[in-house]
N, C-alpha and C positions, 0 to 999 in steps of 0.2 A: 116732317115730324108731327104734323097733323096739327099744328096748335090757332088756335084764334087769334089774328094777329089785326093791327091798324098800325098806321105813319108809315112812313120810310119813303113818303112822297114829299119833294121838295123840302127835306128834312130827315137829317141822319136819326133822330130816332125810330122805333119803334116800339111797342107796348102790344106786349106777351101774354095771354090771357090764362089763366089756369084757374078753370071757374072751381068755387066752393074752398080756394083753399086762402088762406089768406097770405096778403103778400109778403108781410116779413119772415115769415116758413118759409117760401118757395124764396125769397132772396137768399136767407142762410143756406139752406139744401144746394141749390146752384153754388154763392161759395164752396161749399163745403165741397159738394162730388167733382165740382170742372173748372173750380178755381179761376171763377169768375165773379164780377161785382157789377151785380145790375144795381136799380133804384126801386125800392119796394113803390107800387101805385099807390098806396096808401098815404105816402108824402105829399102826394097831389089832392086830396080830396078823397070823400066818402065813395067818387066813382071810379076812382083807382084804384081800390081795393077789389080782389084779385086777378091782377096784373102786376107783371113787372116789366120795367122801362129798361132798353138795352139800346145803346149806342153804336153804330158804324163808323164812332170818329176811329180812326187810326189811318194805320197803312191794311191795303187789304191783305196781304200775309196775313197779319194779325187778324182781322176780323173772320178771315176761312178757317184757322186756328181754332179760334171759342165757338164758330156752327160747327166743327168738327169733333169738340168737347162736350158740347151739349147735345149732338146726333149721338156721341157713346151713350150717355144718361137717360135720354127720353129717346133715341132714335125711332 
C-alpha cells in the first residue's frame, strides 16, 4: 500500500505514517471507510502526530481481514 510504516518488531504494534495529515482525521476516516479502530499518534506525543498506531493482537483471520479493509481504501 505504499505507506511509511515502523514497529512490528518484537512487538505487535505498528505506527502508520500518513505524513501532512493529522492523526485524528486519518483515525476517524479509517473508522469510518474499513471499520476499523486504530489509535490516533497524537495520544503519544507531539511526534505521533501524523501516524496512526494499529495492532496485530488477535487471531490472524482477523488481522488478514482489516489489511484486506484497508488495501480496498488506500490499496
Amino acid at each position: 500500500m505504499g505507506f511509511e510504516v515502523y514497529g512490528g518488531v518484537n512487538a505487535p504494534y505498528v505506527w502508520v505514517g500518513f505524513e501532512g495529515r493529522p492523526s485524528w482525521d486519518v483515525f476517524a476516516e479509517i473508522l469510518e471507510k474499513c471499520n476499523l479502530v486504530t489509535t490516533p499518534g497524537s495520544g503519544f506525543g507531539p511526534s505521533g502526530e501524523g501516524f496512526v498506531r494499529v495492532s496485530a493482537f488477535g487471531n490472524r483471520s482477523d488481522v488478514e481481514e482489516a489489511i484486506e479493509r484497508l488495501k480496498k481504501v488506500y490499496g
